[in-house]
C-alpha angles and dihedrals in degrees: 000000000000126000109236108241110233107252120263095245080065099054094050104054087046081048101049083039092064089044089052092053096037086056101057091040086059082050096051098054086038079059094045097045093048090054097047083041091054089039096047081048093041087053089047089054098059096039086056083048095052086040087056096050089048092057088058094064119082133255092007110134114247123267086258130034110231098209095048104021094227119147116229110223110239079242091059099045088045095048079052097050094047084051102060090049090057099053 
């Protein structure tokens, strides 16, 4: 016997039902990726902020060495700059 094929009408809505679903899921990650993107700026920001201040202080070494093009962490520059004024 021959297995009776579901009508078309019925395919398309399980069709247009997976779309559907397909659809908000996309939105959701969109929505996910948009807050981690606006939160990973926000905390750049502020490390360019913190960076900024640091440059301010004097004797510290830049944010990033020119003969070797390594970046100093705002912990680093802060730990040297504690430690001048210990000494």
């Amino acid at each position: 016997m021959a297995t009776k094929k579901p009508a078309v009408s019925t395919l398309l809505k399980a069709a247009n039902a997976r779309i559907e679903a397909l659809e908000k899921e996309v939105r959701s990650k969109e929505s996910s990726y948009k807050y981690a993107q606006d939160g990973r700026t926000a905390a750049e920001n502020e490390l360019a902020q913190v960076h900024a201040f640091l440059d301010t202080l004097p004797g510290l070494p830049p944010e990033t060495d020119r003969e070797t093009y390594k970046k100093h962490s705002a912990m680093t520059r802060l730990a040297a700059w504690l430690a001048m004024k210990v000494n």
